[in-house]
C-alpha positions in Angstrom: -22.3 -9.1 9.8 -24.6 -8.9 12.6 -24.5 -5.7 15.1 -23.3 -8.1 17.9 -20.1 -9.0 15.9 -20.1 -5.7 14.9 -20.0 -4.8 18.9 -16.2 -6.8 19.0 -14.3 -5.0 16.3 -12.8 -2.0 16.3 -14.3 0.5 14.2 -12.8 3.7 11.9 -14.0 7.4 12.8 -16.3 7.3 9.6 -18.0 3.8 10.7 -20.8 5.4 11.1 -20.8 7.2 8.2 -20.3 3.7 6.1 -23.5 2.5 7.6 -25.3 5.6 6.6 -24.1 5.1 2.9 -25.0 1.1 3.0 -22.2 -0.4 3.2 -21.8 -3.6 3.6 -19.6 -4.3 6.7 -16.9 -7.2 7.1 -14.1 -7.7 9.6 -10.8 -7.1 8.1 -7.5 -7.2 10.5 -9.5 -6.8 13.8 -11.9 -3.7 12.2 -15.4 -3.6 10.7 -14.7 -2.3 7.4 -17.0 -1.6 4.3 -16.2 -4.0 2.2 -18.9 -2.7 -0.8 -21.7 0.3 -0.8 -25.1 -0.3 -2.5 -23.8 0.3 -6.3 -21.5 -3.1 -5.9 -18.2 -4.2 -6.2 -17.7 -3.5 -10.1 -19.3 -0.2 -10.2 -17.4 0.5 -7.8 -14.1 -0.5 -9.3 -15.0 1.4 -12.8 -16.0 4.4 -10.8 -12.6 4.4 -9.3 -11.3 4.1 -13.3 -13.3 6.5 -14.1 -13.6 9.4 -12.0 -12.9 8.9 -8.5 -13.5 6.5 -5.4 -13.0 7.1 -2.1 -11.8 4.5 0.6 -11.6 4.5 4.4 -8.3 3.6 5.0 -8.1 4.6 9.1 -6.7 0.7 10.2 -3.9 1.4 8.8 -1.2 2.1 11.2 0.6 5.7 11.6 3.6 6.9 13.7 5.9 9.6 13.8 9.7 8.3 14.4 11.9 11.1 15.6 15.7 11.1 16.5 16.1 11.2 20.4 20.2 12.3 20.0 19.3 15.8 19.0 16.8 18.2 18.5 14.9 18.1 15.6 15.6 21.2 12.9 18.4 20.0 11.0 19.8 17.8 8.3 21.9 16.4 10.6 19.0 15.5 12.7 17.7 14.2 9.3 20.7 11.9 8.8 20.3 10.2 12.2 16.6 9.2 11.9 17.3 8.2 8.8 20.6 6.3 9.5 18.3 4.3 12.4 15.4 3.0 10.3 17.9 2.4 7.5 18.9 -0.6 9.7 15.6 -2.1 9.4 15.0 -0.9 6.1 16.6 -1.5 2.3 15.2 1.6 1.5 17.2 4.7 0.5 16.0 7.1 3.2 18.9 9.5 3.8 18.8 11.4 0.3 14.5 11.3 1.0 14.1 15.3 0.3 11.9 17.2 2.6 8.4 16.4 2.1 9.5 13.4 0.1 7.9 9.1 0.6 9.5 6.4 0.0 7.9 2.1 -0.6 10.4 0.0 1.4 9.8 -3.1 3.3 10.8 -4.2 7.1 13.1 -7.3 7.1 13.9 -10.1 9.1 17.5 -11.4 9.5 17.7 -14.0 6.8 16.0 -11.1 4.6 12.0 -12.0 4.5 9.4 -9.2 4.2 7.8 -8.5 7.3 5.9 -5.6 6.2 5.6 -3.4 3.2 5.4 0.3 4.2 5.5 4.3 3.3 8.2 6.1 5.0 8.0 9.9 4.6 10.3 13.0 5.3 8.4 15.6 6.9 7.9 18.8 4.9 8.5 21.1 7.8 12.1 23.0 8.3 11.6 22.7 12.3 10.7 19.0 12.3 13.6 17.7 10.3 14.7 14.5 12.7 10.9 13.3 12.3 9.9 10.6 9.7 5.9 9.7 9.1 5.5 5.8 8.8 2.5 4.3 7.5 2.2 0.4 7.9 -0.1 -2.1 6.9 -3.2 -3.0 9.5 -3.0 -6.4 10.0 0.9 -6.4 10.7 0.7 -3.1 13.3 1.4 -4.2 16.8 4.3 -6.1 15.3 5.9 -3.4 13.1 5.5 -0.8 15.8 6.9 -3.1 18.6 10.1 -4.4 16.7 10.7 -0.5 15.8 10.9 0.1 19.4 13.0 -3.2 20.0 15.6 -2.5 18.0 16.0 1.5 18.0 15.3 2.1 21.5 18.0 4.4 22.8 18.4 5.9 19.1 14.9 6.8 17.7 11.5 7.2 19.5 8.3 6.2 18.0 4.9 7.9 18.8 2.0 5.9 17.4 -1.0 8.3 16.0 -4.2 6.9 17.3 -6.4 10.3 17.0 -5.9 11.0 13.1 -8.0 9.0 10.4 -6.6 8.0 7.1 -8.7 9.2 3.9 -7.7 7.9 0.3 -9.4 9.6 -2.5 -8.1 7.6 -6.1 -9.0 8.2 -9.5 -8.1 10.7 -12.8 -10.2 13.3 -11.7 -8.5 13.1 -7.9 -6.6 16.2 -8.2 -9.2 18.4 -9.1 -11.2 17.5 -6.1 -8.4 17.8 -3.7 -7.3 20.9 -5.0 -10.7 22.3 -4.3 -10.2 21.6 -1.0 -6.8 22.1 -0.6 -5.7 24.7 -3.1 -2.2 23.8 -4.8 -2.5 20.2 -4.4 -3.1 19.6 -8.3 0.3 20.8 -8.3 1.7 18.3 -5.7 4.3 15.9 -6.7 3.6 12.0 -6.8 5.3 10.3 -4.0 5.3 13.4 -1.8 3.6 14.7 1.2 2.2 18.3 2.6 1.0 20.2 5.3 -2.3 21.7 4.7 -5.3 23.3 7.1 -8.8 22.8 6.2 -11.4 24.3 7.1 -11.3 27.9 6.4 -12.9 28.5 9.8 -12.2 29.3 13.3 -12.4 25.1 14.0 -9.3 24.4 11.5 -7.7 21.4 11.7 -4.1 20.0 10.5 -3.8 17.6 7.9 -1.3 16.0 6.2 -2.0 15.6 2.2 0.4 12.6 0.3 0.1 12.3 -3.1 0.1 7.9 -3.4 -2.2 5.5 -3.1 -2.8 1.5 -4.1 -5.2 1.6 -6.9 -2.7 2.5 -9.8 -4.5 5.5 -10.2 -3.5 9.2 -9.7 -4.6 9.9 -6.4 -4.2 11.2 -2.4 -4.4 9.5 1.2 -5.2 12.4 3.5 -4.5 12.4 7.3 -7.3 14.0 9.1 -8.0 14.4 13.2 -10.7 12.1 14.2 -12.6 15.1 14.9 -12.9 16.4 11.5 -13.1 12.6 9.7 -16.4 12.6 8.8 -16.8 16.3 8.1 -13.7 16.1 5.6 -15.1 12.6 4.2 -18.6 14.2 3.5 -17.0 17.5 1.8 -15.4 15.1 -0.4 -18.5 12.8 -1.0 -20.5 16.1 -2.0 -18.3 16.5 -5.6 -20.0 15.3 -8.8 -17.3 13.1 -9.4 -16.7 11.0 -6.3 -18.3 7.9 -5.0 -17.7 5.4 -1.8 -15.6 2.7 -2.3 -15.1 -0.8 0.0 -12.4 -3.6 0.2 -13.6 -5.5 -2.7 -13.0 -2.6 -5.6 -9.8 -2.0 -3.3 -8.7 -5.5 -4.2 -9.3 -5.6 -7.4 -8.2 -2.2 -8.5 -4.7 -2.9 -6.8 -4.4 -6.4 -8.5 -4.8 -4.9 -11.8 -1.9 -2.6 -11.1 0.3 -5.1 -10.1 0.5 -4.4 -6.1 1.4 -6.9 -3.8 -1.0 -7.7 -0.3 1.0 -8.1 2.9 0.7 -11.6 3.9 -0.2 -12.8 0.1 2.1 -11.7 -2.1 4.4 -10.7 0.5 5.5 -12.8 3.5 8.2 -13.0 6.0 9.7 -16.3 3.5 10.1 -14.1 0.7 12.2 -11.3 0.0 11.9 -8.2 -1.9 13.6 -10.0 -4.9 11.9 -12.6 -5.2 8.8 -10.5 -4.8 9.5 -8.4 -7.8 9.9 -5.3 -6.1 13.5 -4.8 -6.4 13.2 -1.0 -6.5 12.3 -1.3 -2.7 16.0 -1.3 -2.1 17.7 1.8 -3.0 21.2 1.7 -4.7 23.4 2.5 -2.2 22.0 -0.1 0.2 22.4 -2.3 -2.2 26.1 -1.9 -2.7 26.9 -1.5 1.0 24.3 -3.5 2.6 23.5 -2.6 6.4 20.2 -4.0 6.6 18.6 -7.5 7.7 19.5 -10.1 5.3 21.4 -8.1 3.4 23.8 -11.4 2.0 20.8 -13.1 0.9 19.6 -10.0 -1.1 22.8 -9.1 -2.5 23.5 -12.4 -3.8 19.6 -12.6 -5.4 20.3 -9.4 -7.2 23.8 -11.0 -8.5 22.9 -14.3 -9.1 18.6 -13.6 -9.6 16.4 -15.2 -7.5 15.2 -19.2 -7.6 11.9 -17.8 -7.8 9.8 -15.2 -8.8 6.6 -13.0 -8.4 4.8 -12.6 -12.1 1.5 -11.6 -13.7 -0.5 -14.3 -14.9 -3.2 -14.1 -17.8 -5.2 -17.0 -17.8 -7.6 -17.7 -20.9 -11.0 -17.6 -21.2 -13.4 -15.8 -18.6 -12.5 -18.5 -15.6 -10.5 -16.8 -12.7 -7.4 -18.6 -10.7 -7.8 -17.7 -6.8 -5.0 -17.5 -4.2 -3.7 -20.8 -4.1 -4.5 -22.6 -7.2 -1.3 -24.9 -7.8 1.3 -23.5 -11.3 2.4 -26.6 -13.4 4.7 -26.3 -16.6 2.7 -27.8 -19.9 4.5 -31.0 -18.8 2.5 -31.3 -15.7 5.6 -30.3 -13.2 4.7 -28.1 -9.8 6.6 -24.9 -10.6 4.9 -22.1 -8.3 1.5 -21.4 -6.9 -1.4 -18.3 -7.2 -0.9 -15.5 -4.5 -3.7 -13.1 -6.0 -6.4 -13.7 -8.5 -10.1 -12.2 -9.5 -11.4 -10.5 -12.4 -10.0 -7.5 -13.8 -13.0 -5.5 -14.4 -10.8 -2.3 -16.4 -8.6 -5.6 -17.7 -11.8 -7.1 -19.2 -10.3 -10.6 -18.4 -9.1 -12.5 -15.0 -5.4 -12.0 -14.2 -3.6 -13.4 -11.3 -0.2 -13.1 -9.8 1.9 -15.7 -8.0 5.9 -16.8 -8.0 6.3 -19.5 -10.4 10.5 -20.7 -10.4 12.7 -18.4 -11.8 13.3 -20.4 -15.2 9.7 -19.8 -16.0 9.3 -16.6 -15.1 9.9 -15.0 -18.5 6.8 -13.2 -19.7 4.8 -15.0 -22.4 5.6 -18.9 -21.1 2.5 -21.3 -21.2 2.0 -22.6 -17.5 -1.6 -24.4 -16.3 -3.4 -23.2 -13.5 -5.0 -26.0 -11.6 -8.6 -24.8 -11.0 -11.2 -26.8 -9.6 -8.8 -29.8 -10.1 -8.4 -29.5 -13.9 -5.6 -27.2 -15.9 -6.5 -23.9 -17.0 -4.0 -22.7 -19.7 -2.4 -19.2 -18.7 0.2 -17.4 -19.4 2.9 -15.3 -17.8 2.2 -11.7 -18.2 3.7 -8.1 -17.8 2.3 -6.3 -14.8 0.5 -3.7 -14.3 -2.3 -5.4 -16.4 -4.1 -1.5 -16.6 -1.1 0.9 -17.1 -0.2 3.0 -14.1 -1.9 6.5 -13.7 0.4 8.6 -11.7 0.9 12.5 -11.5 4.5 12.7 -13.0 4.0 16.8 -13.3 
């Protein structure tokens, strides 16, 4: 990417820092982002296996939603945020404990995934009315304005522009956080913290979650723009932790299983179709109360007429995005939404929605590649079993 189309993009707090590292730069949902360092895609992906990687993940979008029927400090104040973005959401948010996240998705009224998302309680007994949403980058503008839309009068939503996003992933990622941030080792999974850092007179806040999209154990840390690159650096300087770009991103997620906004997920499917059932907690389920509610009640009663599943296709060839799903008898039954080699895996694996009566794990389907049938298989996912804290 050349410096003049570099010039048109917006660009992260630690952009500069990427270039200093030698990354190589690509424009990903309006940003330049690094998309590899020097050491390349697979080290990069092993490294992250390994020990630890660290990714810029500051394009993704952050807001604070907060009740605007009472003052925040209360679990009653709780119960009406959470009551609000329940109608948008399948999610289970009202029983979230404080300092508790939650995976849902944002639906559309005939129940489609606009956007998969982190919804968080805030730890803090005086901000109890206040949830901390993280959305995807390329679906933003979108997410933030349809919030507004349909809870204005009911919920306010402040969009964070002057806080970066750090993720640091990997088995050795507690043990650099924790140096850092003393007691974060200890830090539930699926949880998030209130933390200072430095120990100086310049201190900033940050906000410490215990999650990420690698599979791996790991943290995304939210950091003022001011103290981005300091904090970024800090981390860097441990033995254990190297600069990670998009493409090890990609493939680390795929491995475990994790869907891509706008891939895997789209506003035509819904979360049962996409495998990711557990978006929608059990109570919603039984009441309903949220956008296409009908449709997803009757797919968890009936199943779905299609499905998202693993895919292990043989031999050393990979199946990209697209790549048409036959049956052995030649029939179109589904297509390829993600594909590559698995570098941990040690073979290509793929996911993409095949109909639901082949969807059971070990049928023989053919992956059209290059115009000609690639035998495969339908495969449990994750392909590399999950490594989350579950202390």
């Amino acid at each position: 990417m050349s410096a003049t189309e570099h010039s048109t993009l917006k660009k992260t707090p630690l952009y500069d820092l990427h270039l200093s590292l030698g990354a190589k730069m690509v424009e990903f949902a309006g940003y330049a982002m690094p998309v590899q360092y020097p050491a390349g895609v697979l080290k990069e992906h092993l490294h992250t296996r390994e020990k630890v990687g660290l990714f810029d993940v500051s394009h993704m979008g952050l807001a604070y939603l907060h009740t605007t029927e009472m003052a925040l400090g209360s679990d009653e104040a709780h119960e009406k945020i959470a009551a609000a973005i329940e109608t948008l959401v399948p999610g289970e948010i009202r029983k979230l404990k404080k300092g508790a996240a939650r995976y849902t998705v944002l639906l559309s009224d005939d129940g489609g995934v606009l956007d998969d998302l982190m919804i968080s309680r805030i730890f803090l007994d005086e901000l109890q009315g206040m949830l901390f949403l993280v959305v995807n980058a390329a679906t933003k503008e979108q997410d933030f304005a349809l919030i507004r839309e349909k809870l204005a009068g009911v919920a306010e939503l402040n969009i964070v522009t002057d806080r970066a996003l750090i993720a640091v992933q990997g088995p050795m990622a507690a043990a650099v956080v924790n140096r850092l941030f003393p007691g974060a080792a200890e830090q539930p999974f699926m949880s998030i913290r209130p933390r200072f850092w430095p120990a100086s007179d310049d201190q900033a806040f940050i906000v410490v979650s215990r999650l990420g999209y690698t599979g791996e154990d790991g943290f995304e840390i939210s950091v003022p723009n001011s103290h981005a690159e300091l904090l970024a650096k800090a981390l860097l300087a441990a033995p254990e932790v190297e600069p990670v770009g998009l493409g090890a991103r990609d493939s680390l997620r795929l491995e475990a299983g994790l869907c891509l906004y706008g891939h895997d997920l789209t506003p035509e499917i819904s979360p049962i179709e996409g495998n990711i059932a557990f978006a929608v907690g059990k109570r919603r389920r039984e009441e309903g109360g949220f956008p296409g509610a009908a449709r997803i009640q009757r797919e968890l009663a009936e199943g779905p007429k299609r499905l998202r599943v693993g895919l292990r296709p043989e031999g050393r060839a990979p199946a990209r995005e697209g790549a048409e799903i036959q049956s052995t008898d030649g029939k179109t039954i589904g297509a390829v939404t993600s594909g590559g080699f698995g570098p941990s895996a040690g073979a290509p694996v793929a996911m993409g929605y095949v109909d639901a009566a082949f969807s059971k794990t070990g049928t023989p389907v053919n992956l059209i590649v290059r115009g000609k049938p690639l035998s495969a298989v339908v495969a449990d996912m994750p392909f590399v079993p999950h490594g989350y804290y579950r202390g």
